[in-house]
N, C-alpha and C positions, 0 to 999 in steps of 0.2 A: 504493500500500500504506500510504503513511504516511497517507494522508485517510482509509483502512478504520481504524486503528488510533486516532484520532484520535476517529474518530464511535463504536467500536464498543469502548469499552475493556475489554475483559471479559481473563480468562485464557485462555478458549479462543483455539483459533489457527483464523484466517478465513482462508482464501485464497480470491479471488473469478476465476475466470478468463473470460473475454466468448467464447464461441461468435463466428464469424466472420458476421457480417450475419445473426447469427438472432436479434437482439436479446433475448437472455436467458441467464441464464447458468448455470453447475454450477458449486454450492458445494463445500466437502469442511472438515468442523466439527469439527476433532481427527483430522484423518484418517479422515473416515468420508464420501462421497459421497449427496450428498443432491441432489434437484429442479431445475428450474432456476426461477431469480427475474425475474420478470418487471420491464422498468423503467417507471416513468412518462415518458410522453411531454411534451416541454416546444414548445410553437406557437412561444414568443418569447420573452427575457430580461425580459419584465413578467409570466413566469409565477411568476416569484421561488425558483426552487428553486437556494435560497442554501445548502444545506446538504443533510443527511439521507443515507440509504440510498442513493438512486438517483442522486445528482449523485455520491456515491464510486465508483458501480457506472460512472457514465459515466468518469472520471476516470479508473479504473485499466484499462478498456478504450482507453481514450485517442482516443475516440472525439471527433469537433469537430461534431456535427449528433445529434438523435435519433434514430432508426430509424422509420422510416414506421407503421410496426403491429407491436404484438407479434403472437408466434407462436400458433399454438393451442398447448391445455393439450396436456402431454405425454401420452401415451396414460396412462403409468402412475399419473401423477398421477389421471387419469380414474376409473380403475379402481377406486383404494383410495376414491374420493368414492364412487363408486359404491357400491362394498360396504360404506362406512361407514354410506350411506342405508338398504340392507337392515338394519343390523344394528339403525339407528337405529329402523325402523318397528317389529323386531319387538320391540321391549324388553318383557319380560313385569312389569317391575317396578310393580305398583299406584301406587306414587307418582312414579315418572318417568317409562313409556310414556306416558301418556296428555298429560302437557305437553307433553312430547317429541316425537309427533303431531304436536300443535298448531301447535307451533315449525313444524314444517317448511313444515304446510297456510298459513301465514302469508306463511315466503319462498317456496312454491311461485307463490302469488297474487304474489306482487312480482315475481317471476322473467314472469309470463304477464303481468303489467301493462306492466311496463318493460323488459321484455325485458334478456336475458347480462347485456349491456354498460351497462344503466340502472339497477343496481342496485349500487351503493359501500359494500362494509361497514366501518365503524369499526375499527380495531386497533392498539390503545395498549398492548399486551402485558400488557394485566391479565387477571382471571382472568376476568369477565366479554366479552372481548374474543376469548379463548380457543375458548369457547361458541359466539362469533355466529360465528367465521371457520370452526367444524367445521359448525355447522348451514347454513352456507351454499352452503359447496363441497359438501355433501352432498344439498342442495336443487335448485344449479346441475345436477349432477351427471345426477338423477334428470330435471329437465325439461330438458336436452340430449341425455339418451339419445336419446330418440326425435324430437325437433322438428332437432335441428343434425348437418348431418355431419361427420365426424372431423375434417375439414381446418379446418373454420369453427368449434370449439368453442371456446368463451370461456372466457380464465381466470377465477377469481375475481377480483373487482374490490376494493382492498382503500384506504383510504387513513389514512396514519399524520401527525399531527402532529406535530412534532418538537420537544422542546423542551431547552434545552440544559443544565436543570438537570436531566435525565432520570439515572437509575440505569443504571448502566453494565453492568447485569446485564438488565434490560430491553429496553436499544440491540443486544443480544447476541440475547436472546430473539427479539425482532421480526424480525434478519436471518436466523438458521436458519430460524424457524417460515415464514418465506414462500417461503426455499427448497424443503422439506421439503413443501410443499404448490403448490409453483410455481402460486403468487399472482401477481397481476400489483400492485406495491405503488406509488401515489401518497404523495411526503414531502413535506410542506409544512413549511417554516419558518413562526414565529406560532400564534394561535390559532385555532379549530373556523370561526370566521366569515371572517377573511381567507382561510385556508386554502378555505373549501368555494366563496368568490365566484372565488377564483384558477383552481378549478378548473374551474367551470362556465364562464369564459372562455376556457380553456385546449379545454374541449370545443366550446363556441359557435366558435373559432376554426379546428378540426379540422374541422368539418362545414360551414366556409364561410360561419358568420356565423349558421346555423341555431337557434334557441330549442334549449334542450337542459332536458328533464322528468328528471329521476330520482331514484330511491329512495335515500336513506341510511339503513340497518342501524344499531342504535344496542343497547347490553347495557343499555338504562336496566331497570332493575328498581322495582316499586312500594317505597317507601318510599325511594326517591335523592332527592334536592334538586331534580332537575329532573322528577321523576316525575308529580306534580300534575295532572291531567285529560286525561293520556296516553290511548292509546288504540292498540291494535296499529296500526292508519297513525293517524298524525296529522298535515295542515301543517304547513308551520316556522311559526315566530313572524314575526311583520309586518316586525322587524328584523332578522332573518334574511335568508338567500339563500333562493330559492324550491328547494325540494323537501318530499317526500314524507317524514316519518320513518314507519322501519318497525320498530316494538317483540315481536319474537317471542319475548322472554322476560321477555315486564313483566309477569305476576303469578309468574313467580318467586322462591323467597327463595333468603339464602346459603345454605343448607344442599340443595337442590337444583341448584346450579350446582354443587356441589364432590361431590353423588351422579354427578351426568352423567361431569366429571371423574376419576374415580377407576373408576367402573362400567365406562368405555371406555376406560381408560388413554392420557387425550388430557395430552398434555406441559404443563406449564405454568411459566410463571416461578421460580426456582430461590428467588428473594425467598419466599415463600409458605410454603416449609418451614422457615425459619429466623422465623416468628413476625410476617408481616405479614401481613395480611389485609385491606388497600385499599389501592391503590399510587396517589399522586400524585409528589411528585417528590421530589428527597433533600433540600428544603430545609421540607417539609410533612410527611414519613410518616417514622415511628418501628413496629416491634414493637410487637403488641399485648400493651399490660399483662395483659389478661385470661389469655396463655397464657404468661406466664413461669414459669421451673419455680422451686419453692421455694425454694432455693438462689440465686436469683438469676444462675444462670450461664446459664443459655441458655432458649430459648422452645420451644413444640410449634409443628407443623406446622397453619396454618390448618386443615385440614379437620377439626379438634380442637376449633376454636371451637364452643360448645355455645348460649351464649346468644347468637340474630345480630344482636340491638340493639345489639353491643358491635362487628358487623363494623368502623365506622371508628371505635375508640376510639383506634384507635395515630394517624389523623391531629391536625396542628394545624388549628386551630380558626380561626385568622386568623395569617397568615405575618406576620411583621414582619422586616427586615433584625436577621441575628443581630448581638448583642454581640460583638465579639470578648474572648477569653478575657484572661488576665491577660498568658497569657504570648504573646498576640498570635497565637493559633491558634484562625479560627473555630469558634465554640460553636454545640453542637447544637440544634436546636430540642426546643419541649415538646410533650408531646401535646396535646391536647386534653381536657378532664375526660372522663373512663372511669371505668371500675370502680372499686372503690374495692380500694386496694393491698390484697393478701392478707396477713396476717399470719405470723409466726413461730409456731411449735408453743407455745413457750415462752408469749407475748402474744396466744394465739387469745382470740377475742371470740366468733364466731362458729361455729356446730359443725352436723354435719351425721353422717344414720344412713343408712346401705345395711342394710337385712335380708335374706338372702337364703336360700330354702326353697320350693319346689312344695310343701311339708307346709304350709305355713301358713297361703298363698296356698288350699290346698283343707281348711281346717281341721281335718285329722288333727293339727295341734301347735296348742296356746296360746302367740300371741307374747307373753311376759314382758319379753325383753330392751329393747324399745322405751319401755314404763313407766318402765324401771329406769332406764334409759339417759337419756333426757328429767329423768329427778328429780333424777338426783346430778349431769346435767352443770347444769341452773340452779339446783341448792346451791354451785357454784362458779362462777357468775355467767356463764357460756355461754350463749351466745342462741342456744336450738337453730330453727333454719328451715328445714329440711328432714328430712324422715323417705318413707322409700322402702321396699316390700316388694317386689322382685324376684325371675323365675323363678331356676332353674338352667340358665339359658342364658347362655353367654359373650356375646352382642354386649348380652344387656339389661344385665346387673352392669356392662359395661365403659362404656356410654351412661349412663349411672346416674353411677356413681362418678366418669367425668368431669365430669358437670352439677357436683356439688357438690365436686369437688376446684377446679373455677375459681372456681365462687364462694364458696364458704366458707374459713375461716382451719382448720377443723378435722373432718377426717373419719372414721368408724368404720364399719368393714363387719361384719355378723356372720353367720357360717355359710361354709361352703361351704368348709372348708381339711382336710377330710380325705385320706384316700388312693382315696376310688370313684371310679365314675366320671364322678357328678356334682357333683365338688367341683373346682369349676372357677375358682374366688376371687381367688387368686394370679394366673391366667392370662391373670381378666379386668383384674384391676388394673396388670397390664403393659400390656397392650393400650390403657388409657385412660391411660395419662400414657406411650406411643408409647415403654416401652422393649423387650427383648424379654426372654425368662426363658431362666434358666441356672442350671446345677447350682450351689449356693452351699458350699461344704467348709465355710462356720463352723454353718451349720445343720444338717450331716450329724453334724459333732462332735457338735453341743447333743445330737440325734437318739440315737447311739450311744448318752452318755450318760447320755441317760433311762432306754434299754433295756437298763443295763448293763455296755456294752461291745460286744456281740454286731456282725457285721456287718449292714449295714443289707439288709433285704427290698426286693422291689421297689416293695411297696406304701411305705415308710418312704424309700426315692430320691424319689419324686414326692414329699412332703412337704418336702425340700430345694431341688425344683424353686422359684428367688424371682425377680422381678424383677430385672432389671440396677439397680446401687445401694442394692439394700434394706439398711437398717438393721434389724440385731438388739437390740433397747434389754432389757435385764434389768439391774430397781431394785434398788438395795442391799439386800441381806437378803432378796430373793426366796425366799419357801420353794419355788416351782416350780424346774422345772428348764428349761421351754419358755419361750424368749427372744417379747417381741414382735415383731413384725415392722412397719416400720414402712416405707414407700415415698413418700420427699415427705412431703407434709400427710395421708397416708390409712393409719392404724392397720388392720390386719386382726385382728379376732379370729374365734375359735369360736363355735358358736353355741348350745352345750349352756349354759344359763343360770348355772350352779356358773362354770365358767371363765370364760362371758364374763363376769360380774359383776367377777368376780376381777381381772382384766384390766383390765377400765374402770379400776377404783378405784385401781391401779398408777401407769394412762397418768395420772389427774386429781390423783394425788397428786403424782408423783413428774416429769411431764413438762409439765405445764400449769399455769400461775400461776393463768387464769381474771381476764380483764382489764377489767372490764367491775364498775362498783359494783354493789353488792347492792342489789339488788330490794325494798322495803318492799311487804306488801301488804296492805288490808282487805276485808271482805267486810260482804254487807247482805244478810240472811234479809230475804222481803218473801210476806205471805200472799196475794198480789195474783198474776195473770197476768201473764207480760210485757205483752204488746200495751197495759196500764194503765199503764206507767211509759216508755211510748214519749220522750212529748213532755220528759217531766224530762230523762231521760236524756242525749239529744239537748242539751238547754241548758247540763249539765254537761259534756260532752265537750266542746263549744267552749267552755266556760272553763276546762278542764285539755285542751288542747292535748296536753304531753308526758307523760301518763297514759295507760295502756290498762286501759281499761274494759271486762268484757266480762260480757254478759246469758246465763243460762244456766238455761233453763224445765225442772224438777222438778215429779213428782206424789207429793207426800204431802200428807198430811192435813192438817197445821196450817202448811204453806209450799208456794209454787209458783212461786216465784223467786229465783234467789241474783245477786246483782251483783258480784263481785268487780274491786279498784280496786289495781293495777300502780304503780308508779314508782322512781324514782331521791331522788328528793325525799320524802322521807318528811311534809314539814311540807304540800307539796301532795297527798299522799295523803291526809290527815286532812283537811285542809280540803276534797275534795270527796266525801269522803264524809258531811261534818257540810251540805254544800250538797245532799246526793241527798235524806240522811234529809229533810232541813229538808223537801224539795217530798210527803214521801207524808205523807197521810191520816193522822191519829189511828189507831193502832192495826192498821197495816200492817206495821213492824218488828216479829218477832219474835224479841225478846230471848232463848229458850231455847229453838231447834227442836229436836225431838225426836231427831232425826238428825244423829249426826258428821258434820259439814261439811269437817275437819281435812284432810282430802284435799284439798280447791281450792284450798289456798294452799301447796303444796307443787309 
């Protein structure tokens, strides 16, 4: 018990008990009876299983020899592969049956290549590890139905590395989830290469000296470090051990590994909800900066991550032995460069629009607000980068208003906060920063008291309906009486043009410094077509670098091009616009177009 405790230091409570010569055992994980675990098999003490799952699982059976053969899989265990296979094939979802297919049609082929027992899948308890172990006992599952009889069915063949700076929540995760699926699990001390040559002699040695072929399962996905001219099988590498790798989810992204997850409600590392989203070990992987909530108190749940470029921003970059702290208490590692940290409301640089209206989207309304909204956030020097018209449907608003509540320092939604039934706003902005909504009593007050006193309607209760933590922010001297709503980094207003105006000009006045210098900018009437001012153009840009330049073709009469010239530096504004004029022709600037221009520099 002390070597379970040792290997597996989690809070849940493990108790492992060994079936009598049935070489496998029944767990029970908080008190709840789970699978049995199958152990790996050791030929000889140069198999080196110095440690891991399966040397504690020998230890507290107190067994002194391995057991000849594991058992077949348990019926039940069978069962649930099996109907997971069903459930797997019929998935109707456009963007995950058809990989999902794929996946299986992949280990089906490995399964008829290498047969039960010749195909080893990877399981480091990550979320991609997750995947390959459900796809495969559901693979296994499907082509033992009819090829193997019950007595002779194969478990999953599973093998884990073990490594001793492992997350203790991990070491936790891998011994349930193998019970839970009574896997048969190989632990190897060391790395992927000692590990995989140990084990192939350890098989060479079982079958009597025999050459042993088989397939390793691997979660590589395209875009991993090791991913590069992958191929669903591909040989190992020359320095490798000899096998087969089998890739059945390499064109994959993160965001379809964590649809499968969630779609099938397959269990995953408890690490994952608390804001990681690439597990290496506790001395390399941090929380991803991208999903920390504003406040800086806690992170969202990986399948929250919007942008997957960012999947390993919470890892380190190159591990080095930490410094120890001042006070002699090892120091934490750094991430790796990511995202660039989100700002405070107060210091937003950065700002971002959700619109949201099926009227606008089918042009029964003129959107106004987006104009408006764009002008006076960069009169206060906000860099607006994103602008979004979304339906009235809860999962787009809430998909939306995640993307830019991670990446932007400053977000504004407009519409969709009334009492119908398609003012869904509030609902969806719970749902994207993963809190849940609840009756808010400071909002019901504000509510009463606009309407006088009276008790509130049912339609005026759902207007109170706010996210868990929303902030009511009402500026000094408010002539309204409707507080903003504020959630995190994400203002929601109205979207009748009078209020939200009203509103912005509050949130910019009174809540946002606007952090970020002001913008100089010139502009250059030219009676020329673009496609004529290509080449200048071009030669000007690469000698103002941190200028944005931008070419914008007009048809009127005495002009047919405006150039307008962006920067921070106003002394490099002037000078490349004195370097644009300098390249056109005698008599291409137009000094007095006939037409207000006064709009493009606003």
């Amino acid at each position: 018990v002390a070597m379970v405790r040792n290997l597996v230091r989690a809070p849940a409570l493990l108790f492992l008990q060994l079936l009598t010569g049935a070489g496998h055992a029944t767990a029970v994980v908080g008190a709840r009876p789970q699978m049995g675990v199958g152990l790996a098999r050791r030929a000889s003490a140069s198999a080196r299983l110095r440690g891991g799952l399966a040397l504690a699982l020998r230890a507290l059976a107190g067994a002194e020899d391995e057991p000849a053969l594991a058992p077949p899989q348990l019926e039940a265990a069978f069962a649930s592969a099996l109907e997971l296979h069903a459930r797997f094939s019929a998935c109707d979802c456009p963007h995950l049956g058809p990989p999902l297919r794929e996946a299986l049609q992949v280990l089906g082929d490995a399964f008829r290549l290498y047969g039960p027992s010749g195909v080893l899948g990877s399981f480091n308890g990550g979320k991609d590890a997750v995947v390959i172990l459900h796809l495969m006992r559901a693979a296994l599952a499907h082509y033992q139905h009819t090829t193997t009889p019950a007595d002779r069915r194969v478990k999953p063949h599973l093998i884990y590395f073990h490594d001793p700076r492992e997350f203790d929540e991990v070491e936790a995760f891998v011994a349930q989830t193998v019970a839970e699926t009574d896997a048969q699990l190989f632990v190897y001390e060391g790395g992927i290469v000692e590990g995989l040559r140990t084990h192939i002699e350890m098989q060479q040695a079982a079958s009597g000296g025999a050459h042993c072929t088989f397939a390793f399962v691997l979660g590589t996905r395209q875009g991993d470090p090791n991913s590069k001219g992958q191929t669903a099988f591909a040989p190992s590498s020359s320095w490798m051990p000899p096998f087969m790798r089998v890739n059945p989810i390499l064109e994959w992204d993160y965001g379809l590994v964590w649809r499968l997850l969630m779609e099938f409600e397959l269990p995953y590392c408890n690490l994952y909800d608390h804001g990681y989203t690439s597990l290496g070990t506790r001395d390399d992987t941090l929380p991803n900066p991208a999903l920390q909530s504003q406040s800086g108190a806690g992170y969202s749940p990986a399948h929250m991550l919007c942008d997957f470029s960012l999947e390993r921003a919470g890892r380190v970059s190159k591990p080095k032995p930490p410094k120890p702290a001042a006070d002699g208490a090892p120091a934490r590692p750094q991430p790796a460069p990511g995202p660039e940290p989100r700002r405070t409301i107060e210091n937003a640089r950065t700002a971002g629009l959700v619109v949201i209206g099926d009227e606008l989207l089918k042009a029964k309304v003129l959107d106004t607000n987006t104009a408006y909204a764009i002008k006076e956030m960069r009169r206060r020097s906000l860099d607006v980068r994103r602008v979004s018209i979304v339906r009235d449907k809860l999962d787009d608003i809430a998909r939306e208003v995640r993307v830019q509540s991670q990446a932007l320092d400053l977000v504004v939604t407009s519409g969709g906060v009334g009492p119908t039934h398609d003012d869904v706003t509030l609902r969806a902005v719970a749902q994207a920063l993963g809190r849940s909504i609840s009756f808010n009593k400071e909002m019901a007050a504000q509510i009463r008291e606009a309407y006088g006193g009276a008790p509130l309607s049912a339609e005026q209760e759902k207007m109170a309906m706010l996210p868990e933590g929303a902030r009511l922010r009402m500026p000094p001297g408010a002539a309204s009486k409707w507080p903003i709503v504020q959630v995190e980094n994400v203002f929601v207003l109205p979207g009748v043009p009078a209020f939200f105006e009203a509103k912005l000009d509050l949130i910019l006045e009174h809540f946002v410094a606007g952090g970020l210098p002001p913008v100089h900018t010139r502009k250059l009437v030219l009676s020329v077509v673009e496609g004529e001012i290509v080449r200048a153009l071009n030669e000007v840009v690469a000698l103002f670098p941190a200028l944005q330049l931008g070419s914008y073709p007009v048809n009127e009469t005495d002009f047919k091009t405006v150039v307008t010239i962006e920067g921070e530096d106003e002394v490099q504004v002037e000078a490349a616009l004195k370097a644009l004029a300098a390249e056109m022709r005698p008599g291409t600037v137009v000094r007095r177009p006939s037409k207000n221009l006064e709009h493009m520099l606003n």
